[in-house]
Chimera marker file (.cmm) of the C-alpha trace (Angstrom):
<marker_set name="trace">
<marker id="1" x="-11.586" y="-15.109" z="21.810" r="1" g="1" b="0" radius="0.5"/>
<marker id="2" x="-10.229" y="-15.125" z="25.329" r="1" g="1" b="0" radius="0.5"/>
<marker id="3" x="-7.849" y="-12.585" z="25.132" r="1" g="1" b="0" radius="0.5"/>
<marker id="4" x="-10.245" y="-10.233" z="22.635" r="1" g="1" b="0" radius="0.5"/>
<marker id="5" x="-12.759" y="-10.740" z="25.433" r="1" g="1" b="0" radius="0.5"/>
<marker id="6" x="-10.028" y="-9.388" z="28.228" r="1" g="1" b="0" radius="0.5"/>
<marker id="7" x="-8.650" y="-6.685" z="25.706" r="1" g="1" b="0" radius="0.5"/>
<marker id="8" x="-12.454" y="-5.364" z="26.104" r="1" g="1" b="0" radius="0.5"/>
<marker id="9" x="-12.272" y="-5.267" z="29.657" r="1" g="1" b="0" radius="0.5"/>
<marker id="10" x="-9.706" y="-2.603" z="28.904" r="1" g="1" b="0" radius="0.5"/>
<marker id="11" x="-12.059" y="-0.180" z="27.636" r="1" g="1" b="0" radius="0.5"/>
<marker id="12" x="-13.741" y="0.617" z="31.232" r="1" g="1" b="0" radius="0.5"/>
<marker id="13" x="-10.317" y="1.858" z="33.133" r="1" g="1" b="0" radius="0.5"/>
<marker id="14" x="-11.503" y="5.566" z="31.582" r="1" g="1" b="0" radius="0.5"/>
<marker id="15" x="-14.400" y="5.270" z="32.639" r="1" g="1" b="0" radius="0.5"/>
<marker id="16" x="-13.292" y="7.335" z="36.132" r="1" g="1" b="0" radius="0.5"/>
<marker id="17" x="-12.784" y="10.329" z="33.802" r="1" g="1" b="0" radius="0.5"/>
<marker id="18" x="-16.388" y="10.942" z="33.037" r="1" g="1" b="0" radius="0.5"/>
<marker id="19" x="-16.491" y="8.778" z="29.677" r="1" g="1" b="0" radius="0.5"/>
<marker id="20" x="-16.297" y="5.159" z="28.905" r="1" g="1" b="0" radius="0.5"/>
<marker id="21" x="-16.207" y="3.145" z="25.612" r="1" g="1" b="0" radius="0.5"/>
<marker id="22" x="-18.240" y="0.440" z="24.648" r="1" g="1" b="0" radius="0.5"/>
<marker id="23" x="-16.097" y="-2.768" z="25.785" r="1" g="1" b="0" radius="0.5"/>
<marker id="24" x="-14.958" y="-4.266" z="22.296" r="1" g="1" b="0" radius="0.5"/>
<marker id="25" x="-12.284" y="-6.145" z="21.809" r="1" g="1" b="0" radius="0.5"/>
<marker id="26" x="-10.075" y="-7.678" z="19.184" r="1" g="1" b="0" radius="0.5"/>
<marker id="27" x="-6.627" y="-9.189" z="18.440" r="1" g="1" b="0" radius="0.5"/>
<marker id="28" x="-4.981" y="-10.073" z="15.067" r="1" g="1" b="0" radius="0.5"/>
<marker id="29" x="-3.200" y="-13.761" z="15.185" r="1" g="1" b="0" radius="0.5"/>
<marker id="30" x="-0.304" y="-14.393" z="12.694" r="1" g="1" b="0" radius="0.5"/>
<marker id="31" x="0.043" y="-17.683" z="10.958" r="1" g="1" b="0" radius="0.5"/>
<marker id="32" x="2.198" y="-19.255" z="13.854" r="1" g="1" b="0" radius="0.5"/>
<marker id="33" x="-0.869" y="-18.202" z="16.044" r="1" g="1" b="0" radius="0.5"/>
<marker id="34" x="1.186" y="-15.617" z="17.738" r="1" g="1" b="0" radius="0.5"/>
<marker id="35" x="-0.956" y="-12.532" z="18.909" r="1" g="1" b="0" radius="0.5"/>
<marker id="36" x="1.045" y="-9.561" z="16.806" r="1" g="1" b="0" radius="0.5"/>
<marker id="37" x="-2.068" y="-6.786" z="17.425" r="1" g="1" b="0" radius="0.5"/>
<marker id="38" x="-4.188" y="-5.958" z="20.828" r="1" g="1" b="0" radius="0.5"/>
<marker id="39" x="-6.775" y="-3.412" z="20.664" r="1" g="1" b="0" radius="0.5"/>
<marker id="40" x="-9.853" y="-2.017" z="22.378" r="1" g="1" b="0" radius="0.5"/>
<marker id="41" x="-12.406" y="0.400" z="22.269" r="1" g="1" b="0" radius="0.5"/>
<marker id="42" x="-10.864" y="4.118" z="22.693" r="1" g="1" b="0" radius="0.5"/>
<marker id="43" x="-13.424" y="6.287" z="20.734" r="1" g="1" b="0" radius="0.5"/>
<marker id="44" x="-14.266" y="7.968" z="24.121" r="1" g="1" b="0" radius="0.5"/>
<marker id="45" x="-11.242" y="8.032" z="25.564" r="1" g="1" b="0" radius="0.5"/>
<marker id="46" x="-8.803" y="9.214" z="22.739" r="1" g="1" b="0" radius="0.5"/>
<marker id="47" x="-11.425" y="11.351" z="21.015" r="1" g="1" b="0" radius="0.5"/>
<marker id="48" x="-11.213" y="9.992" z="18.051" r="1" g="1" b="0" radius="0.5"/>
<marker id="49" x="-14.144" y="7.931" z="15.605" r="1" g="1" b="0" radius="0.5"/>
<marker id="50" x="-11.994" y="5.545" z="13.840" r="1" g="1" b="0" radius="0.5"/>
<marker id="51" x="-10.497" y="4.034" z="17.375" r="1" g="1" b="0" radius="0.5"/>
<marker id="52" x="-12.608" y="0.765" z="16.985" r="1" g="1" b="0" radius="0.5"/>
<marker id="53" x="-10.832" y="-2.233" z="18.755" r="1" g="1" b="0" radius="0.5"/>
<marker id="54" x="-10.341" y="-3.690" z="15.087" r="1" g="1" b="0" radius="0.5"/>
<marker id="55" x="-8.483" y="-0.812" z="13.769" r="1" g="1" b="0" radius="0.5"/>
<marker id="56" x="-6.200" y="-0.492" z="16.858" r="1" g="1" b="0" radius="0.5"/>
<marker id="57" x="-5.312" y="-4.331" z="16.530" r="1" g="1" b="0" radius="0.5"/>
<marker id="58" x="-4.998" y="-4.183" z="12.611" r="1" g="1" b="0" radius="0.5"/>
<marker id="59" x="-2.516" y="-0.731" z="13.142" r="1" g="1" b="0" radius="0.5"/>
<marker id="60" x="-0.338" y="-2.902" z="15.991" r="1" g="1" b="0" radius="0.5"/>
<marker id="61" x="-0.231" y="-5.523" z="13.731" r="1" g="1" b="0" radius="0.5"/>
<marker id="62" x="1.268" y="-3.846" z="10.938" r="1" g="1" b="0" radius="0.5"/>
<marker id="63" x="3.845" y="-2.383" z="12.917" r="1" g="1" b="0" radius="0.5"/>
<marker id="64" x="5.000" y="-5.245" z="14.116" r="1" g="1" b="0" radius="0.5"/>
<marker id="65" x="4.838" y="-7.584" z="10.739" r="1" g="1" b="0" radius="0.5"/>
<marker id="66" x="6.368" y="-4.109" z="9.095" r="1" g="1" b="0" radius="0.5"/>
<marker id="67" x="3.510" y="-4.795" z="6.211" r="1" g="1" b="0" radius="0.5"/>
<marker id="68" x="0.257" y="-3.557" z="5.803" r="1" g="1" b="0" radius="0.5"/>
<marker id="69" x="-0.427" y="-6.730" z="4.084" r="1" g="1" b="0" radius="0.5"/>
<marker id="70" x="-1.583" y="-9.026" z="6.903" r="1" g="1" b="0" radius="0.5"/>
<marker id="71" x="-2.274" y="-12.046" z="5.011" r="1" g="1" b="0" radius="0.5"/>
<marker id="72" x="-2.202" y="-15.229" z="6.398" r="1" g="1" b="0" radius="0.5"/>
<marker id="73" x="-3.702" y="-13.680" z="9.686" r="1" g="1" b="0" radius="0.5"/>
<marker id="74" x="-6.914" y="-13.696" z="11.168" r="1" g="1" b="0" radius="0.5"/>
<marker id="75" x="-8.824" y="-11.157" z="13.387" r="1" g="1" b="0" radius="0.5"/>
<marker id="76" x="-11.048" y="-12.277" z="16.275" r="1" g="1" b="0" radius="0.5"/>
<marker id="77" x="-13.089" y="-9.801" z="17.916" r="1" g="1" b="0" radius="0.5"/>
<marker id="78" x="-15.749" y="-9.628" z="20.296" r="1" g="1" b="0" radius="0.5"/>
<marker id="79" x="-18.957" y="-7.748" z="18.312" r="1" g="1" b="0" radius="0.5"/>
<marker id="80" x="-19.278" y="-8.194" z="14.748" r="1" g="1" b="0" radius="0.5"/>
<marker id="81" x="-17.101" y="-5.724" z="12.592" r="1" g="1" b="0" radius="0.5"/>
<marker id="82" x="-19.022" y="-2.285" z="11.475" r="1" g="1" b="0" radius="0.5"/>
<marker id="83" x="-18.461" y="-1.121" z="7.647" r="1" g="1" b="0" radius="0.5"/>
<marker id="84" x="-15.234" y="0.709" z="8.636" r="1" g="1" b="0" radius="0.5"/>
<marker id="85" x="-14.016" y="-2.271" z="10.780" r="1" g="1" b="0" radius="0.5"/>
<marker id="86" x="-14.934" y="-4.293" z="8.153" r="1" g="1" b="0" radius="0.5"/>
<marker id="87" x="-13.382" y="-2.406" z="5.208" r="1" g="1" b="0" radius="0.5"/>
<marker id="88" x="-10.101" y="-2.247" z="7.345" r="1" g="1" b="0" radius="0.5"/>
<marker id="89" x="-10.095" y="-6.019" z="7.225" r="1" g="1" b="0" radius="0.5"/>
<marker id="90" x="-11.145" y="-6.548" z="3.632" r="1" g="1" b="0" radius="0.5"/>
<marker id="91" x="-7.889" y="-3.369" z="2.801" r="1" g="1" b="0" radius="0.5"/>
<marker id="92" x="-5.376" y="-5.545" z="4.959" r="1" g="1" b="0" radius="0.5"/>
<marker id="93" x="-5.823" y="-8.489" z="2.922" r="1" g="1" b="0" radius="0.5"/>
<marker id="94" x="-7.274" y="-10.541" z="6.578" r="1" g="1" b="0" radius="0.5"/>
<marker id="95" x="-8.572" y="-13.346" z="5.040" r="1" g="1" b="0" radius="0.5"/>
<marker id="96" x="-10.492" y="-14.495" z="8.698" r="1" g="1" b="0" radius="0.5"/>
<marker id="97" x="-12.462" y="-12.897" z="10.606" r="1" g="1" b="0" radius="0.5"/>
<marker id="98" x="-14.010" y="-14.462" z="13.936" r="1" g="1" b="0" radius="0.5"/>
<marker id="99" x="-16.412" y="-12.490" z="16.175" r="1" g="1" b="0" radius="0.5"/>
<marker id="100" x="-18.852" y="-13.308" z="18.714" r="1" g="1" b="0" radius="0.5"/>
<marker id="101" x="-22.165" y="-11.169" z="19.093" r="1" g="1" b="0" radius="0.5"/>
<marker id="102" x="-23.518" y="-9.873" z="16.212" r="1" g="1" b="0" radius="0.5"/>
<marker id="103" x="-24.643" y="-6.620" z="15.741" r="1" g="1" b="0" radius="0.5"/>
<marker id="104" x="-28.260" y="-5.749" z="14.641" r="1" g="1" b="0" radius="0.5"/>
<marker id="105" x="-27.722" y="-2.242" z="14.458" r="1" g="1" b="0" radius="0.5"/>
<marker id="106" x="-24.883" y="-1.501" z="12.255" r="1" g="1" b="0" radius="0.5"/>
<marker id="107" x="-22.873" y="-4.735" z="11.543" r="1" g="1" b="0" radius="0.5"/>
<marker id="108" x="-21.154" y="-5.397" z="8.537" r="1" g="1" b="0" radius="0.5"/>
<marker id="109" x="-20.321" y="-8.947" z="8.617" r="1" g="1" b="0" radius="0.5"/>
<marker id="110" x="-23.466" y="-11.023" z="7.691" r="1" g="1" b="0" radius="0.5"/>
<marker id="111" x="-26.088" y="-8.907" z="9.680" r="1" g="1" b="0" radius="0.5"/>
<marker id="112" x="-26.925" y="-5.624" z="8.192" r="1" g="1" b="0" radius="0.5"/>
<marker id="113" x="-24.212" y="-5.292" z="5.377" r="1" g="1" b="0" radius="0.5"/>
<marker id="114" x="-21.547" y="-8.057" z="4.525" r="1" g="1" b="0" radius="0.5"/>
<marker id="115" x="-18.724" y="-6.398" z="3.475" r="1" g="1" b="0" radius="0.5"/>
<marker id="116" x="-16.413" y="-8.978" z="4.195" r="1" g="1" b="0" radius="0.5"/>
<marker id="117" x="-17.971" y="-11.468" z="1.221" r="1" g="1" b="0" radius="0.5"/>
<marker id="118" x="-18.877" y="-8.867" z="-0.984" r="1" g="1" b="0" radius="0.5"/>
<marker id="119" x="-17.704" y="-9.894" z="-4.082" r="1" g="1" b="0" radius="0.5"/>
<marker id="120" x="-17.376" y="-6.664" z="-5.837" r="1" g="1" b="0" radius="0.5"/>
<marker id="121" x="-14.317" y="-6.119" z="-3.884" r="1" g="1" b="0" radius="0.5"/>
<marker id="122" x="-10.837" y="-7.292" z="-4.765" r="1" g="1" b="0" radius="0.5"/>
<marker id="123" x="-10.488" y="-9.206" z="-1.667" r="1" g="1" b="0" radius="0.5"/>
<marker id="124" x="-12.466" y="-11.561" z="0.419" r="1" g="1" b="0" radius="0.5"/>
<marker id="125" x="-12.771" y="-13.195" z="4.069" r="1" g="1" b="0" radius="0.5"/>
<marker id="126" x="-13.616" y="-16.319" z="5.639" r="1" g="1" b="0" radius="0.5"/>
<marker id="127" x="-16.315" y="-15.303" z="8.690" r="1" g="1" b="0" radius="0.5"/>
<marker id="128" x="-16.716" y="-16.964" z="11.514" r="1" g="1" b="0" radius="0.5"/>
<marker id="129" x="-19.756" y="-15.775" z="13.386" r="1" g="1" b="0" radius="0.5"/>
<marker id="130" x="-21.048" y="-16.620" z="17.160" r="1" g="1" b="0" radius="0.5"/>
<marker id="131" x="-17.469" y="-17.889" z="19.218" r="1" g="1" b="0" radius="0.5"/>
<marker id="132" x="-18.431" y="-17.702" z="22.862" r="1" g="1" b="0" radius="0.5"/>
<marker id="133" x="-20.972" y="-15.367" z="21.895" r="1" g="1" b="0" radius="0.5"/>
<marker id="134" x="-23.042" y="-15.198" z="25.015" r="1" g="1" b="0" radius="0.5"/>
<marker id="135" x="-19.744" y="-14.151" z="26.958" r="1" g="1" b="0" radius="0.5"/>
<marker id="136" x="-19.514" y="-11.512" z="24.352" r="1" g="1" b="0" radius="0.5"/>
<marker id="137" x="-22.794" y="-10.475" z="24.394" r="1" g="1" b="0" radius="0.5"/>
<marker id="138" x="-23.428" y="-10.258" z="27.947" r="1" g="1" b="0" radius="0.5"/>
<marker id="139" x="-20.440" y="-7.788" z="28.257" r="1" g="1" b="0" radius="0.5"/>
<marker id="140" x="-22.420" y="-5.553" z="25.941" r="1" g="1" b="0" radius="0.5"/>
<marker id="141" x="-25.697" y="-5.839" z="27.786" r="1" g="1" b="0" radius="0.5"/>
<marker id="142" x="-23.944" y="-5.362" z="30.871" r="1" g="1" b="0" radius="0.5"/>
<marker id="143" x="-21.707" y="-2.125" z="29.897" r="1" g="1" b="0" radius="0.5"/>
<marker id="144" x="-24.943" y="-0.338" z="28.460" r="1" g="1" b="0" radius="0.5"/>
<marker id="145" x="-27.280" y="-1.324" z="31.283" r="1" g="1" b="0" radius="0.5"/>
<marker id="146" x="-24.854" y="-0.127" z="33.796" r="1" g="1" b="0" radius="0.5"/>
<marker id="147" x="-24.428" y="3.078" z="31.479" r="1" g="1" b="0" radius="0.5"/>
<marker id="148" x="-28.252" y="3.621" z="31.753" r="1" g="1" b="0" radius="0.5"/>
<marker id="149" x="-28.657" y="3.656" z="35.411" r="1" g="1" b="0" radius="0.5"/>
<marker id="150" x="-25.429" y="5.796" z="35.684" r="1" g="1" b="0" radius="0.5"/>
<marker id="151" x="-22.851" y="3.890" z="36.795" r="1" g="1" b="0" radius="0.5"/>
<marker id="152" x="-20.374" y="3.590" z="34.003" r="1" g="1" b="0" radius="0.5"/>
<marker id="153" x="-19.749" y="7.072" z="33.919" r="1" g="1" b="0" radius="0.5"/>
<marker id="154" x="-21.692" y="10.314" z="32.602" r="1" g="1" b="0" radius="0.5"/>
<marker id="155" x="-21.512" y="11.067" z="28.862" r="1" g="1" b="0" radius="0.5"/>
<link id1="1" id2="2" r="1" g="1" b="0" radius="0.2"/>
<link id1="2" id2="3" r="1" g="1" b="0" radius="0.2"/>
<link id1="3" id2="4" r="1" g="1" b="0" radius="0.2"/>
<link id1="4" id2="5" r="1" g="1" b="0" radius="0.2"/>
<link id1="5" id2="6" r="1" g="1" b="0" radius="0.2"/>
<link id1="6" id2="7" r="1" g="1" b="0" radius="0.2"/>
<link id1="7" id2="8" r="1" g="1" b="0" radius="0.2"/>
<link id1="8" id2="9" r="1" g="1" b="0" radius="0.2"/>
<link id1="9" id2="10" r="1" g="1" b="0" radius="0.2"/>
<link id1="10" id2="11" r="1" g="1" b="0" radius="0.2"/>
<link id1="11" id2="12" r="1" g="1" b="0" radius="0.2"/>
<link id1="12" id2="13" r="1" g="1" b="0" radius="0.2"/>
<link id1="13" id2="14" r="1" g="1" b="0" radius="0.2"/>
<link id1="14" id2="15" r="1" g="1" b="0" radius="0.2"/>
<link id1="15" id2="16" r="1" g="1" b="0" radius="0.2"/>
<link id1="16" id2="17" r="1" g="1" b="0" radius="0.2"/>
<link id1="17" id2="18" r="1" g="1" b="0" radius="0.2"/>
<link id1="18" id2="19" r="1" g="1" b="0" radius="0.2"/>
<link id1="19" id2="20" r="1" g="1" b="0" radius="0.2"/>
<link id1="20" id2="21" r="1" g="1" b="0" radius="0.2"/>
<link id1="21" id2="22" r="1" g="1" b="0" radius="0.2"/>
<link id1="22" id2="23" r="1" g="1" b="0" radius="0.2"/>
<link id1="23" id2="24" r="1" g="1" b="0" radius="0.2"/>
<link id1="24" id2="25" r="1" g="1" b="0" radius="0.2"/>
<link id1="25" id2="26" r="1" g="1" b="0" radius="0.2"/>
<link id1="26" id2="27" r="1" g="1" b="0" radius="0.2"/>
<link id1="27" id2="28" r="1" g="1" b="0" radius="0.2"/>
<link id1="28" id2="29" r="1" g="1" b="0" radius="0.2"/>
<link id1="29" id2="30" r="1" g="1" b="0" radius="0.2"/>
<link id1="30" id2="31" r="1" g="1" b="0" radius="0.2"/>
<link id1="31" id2="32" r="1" g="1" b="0" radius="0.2"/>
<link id1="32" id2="33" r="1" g="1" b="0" radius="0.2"/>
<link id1="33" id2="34" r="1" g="1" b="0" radius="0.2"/>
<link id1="34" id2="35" r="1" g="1" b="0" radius="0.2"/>
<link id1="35" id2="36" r="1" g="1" b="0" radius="0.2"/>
<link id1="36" id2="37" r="1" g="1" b="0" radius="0.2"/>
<link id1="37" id2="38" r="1" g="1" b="0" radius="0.2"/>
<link id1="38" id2="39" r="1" g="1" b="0" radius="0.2"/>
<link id1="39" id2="40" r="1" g="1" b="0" radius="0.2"/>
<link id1="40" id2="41" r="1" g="1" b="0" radius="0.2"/>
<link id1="41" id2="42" r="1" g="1" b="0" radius="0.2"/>
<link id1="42" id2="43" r="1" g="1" b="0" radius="0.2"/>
<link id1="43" id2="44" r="1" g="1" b="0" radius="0.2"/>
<link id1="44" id2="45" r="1" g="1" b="0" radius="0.2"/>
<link id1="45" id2="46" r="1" g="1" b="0" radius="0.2"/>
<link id1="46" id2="47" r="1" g="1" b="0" radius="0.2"/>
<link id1="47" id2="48" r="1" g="1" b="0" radius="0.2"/>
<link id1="48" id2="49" r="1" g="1" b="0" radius="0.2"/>
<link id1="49" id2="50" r="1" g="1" b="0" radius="0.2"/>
<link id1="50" id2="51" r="1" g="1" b="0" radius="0.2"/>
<link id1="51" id2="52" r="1" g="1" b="0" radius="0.2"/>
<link id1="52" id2="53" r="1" g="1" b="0" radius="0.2"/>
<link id1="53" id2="54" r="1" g="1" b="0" radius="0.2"/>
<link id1="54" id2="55" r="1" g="1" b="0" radius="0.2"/>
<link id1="55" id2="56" r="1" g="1" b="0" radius="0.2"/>
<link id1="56" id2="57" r="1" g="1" b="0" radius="0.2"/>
<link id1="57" id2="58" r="1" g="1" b="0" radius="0.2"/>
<link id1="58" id2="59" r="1" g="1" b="0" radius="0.2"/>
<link id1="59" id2="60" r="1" g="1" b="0" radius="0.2"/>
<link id1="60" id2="61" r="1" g="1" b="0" radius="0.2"/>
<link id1="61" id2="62" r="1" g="1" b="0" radius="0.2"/>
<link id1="62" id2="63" r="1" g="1" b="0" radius="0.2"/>
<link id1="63" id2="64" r="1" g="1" b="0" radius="0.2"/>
<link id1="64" id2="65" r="1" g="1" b="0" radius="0.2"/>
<link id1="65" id2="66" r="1" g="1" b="0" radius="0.2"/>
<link id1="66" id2="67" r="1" g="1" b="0" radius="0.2"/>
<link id1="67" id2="68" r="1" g="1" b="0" radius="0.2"/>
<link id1="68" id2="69" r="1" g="1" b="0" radius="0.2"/>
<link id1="69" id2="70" r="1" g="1" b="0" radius="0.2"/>
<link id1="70" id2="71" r="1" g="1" b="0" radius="0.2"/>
<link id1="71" id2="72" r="1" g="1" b="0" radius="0.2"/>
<link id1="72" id2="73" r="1" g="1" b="0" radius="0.2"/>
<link id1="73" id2="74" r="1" g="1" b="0" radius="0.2"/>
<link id1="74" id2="75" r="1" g="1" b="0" radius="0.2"/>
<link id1="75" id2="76" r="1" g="1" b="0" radius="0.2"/>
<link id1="76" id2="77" r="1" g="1" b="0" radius="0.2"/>
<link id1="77" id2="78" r="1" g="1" b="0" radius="0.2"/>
<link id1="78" id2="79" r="1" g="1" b="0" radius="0.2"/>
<link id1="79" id2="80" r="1" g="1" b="0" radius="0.2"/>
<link id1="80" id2="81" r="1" g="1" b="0" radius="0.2"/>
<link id1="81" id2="82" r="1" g="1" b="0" radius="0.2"/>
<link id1="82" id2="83" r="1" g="1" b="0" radius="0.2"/>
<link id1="83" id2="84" r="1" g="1" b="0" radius="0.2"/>
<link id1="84" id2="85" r="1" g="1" b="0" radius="0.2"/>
<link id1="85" id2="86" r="1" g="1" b="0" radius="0.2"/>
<link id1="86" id2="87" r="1" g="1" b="0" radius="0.2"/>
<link id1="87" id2="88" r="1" g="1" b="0" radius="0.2"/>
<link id1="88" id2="89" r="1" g="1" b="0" radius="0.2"/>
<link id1="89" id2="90" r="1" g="1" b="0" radius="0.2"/>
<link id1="90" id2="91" r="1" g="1" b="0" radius="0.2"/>
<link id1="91" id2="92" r="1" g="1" b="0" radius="0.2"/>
<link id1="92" id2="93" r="1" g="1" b="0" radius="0.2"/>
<link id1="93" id2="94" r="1" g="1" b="0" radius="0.2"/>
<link id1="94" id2="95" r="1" g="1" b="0" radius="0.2"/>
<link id1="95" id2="96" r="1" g="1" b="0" radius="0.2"/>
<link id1="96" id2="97" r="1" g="1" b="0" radius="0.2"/>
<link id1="97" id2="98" r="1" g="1" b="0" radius="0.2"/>
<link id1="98" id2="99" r="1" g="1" b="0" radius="0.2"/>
<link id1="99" id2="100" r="1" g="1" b="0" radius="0.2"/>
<link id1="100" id2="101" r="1" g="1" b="0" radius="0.2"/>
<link id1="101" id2="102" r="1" g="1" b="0" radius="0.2"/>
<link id1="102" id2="103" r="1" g="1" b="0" radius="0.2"/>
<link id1="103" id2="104" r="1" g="1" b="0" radius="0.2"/>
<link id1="104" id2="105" r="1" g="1" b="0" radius="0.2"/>
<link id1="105" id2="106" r="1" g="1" b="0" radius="0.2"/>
<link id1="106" id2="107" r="1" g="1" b="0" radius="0.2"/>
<link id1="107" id2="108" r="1" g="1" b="0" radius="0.2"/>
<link id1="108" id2="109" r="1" g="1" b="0" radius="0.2"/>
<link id1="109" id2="110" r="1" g="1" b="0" radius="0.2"/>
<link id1="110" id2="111" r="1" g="1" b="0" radius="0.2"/>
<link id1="111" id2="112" r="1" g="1" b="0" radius="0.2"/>
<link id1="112" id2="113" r="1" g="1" b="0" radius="0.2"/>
<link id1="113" id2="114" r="1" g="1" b="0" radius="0.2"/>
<link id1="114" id2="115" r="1" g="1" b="0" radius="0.2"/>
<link id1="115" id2="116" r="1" g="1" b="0" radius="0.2"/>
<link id1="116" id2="117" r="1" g="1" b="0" radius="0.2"/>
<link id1="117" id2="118" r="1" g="1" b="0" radius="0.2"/>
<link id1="118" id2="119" r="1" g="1" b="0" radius="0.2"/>
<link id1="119" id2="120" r="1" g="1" b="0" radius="0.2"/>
<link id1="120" id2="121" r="1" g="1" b="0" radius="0.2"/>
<link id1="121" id2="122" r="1" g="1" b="0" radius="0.2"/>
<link id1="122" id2="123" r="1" g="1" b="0" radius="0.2"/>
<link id1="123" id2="124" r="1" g="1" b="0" radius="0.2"/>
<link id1="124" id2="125" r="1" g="1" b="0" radius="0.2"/>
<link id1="125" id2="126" r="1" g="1" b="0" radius="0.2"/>
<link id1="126" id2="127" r="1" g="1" b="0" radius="0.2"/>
<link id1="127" id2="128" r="1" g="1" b="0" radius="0.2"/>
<link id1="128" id2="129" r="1" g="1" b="0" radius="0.2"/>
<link id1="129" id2="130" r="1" g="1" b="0" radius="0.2"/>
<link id1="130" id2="131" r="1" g="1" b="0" radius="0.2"/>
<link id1="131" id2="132" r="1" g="1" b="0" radius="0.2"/>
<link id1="132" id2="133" r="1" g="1" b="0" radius="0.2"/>
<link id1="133" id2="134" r="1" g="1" b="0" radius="0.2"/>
<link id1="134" id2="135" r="1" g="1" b="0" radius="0.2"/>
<link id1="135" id2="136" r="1" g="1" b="0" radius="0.2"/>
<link id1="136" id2="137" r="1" g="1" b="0" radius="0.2"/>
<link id1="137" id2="138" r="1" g="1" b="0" radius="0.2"/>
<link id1="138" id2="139" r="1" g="1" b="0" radius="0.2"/>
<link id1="139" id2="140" r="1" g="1" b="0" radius="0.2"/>
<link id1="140" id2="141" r="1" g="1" b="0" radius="0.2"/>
<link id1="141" id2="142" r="1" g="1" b="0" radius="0.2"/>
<link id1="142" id2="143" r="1" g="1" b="0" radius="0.2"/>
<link id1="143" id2="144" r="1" g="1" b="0" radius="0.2"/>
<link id1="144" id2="145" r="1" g="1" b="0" radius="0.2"/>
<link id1="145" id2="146" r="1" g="1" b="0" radius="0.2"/>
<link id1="146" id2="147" r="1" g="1" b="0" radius="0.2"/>
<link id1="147" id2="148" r="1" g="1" b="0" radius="0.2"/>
<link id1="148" id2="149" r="1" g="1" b="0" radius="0.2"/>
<link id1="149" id2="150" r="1" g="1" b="0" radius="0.2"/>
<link id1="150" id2="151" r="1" g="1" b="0" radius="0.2"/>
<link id1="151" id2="152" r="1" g="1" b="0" radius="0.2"/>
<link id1="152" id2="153" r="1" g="1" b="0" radius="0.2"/>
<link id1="153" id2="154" r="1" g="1" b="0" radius="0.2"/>
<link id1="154" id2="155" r="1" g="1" b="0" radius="0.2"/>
</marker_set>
């Protein structure tokens, strides 16, 4: 979780050109618990809605396994995974998925929907829910309360 927690503190470097992304995080471990995807936030900055921290990590690890299968890996990230997020998972065969905060709003791992263990699909994941999560969480409270008063950029 400690290097999906300091992939999120990527997000923030665009903030100084008038936009930043809410500081997620994630990372995709192989079986020989070697980190083979990194990704963060970059809806904002790359302009483009499927550039959750999940999806970057699950892209980079493809690439470098050379399979979209990523079986045998699991994906930690810092909020819980959204449908998409989640749906990326569930379509690269992850079979673990460990977050930290959970998300009220629109999570798709236990909280609003649970994609991940919904047994209608052809594949399911192990969930592991709350690691370090008041780390994770207080990132989040701290990006949008900074965004409110102005300081973490204009949208």
């Amino acid at each position: 979780m400690g290097l999906a927690l300091a992939a999120a503190g990527r997000t923030n470097r665009a903030a100084d050109v008038g936009s930043a992304d809410v500081p997620i995080g994630a990372v995709v471990i192989d079986t020989d618990g070697t980190v083979v995807g990194i990704g963060w936030n970059q809806r904002e900055e790359l302009g483009d809605p499927t550039a959750h921290a999940e999806v970057q990590a699950i892209r980079q690890a493809a690439g470098v396994l050379g399979s979209w299968r990523l079986e045998g890996c699991t994906l930690v990230v810092t909020l819980e995974p959204c449908a998409m997020c989640a749906g990326a998972s569930v379509l690269a065969r992850i079979p673990r998925v460990v977050f930290g905060a959970w998300d009220p709003k629109a999570g798709a791992s236990g909280s609003v929907f649970d994609v991940l263990r919904e047994r209608r699909l052809n594949h399911w994941t192990e969930v592991f829910p709350g690691v370090r999560e008041a780390e994770c969480a207080a990132l989040l409270k701290d990006f949008f309360a900074a965004h409110r008063t102005g300081s973490a950029g204009e949208r």
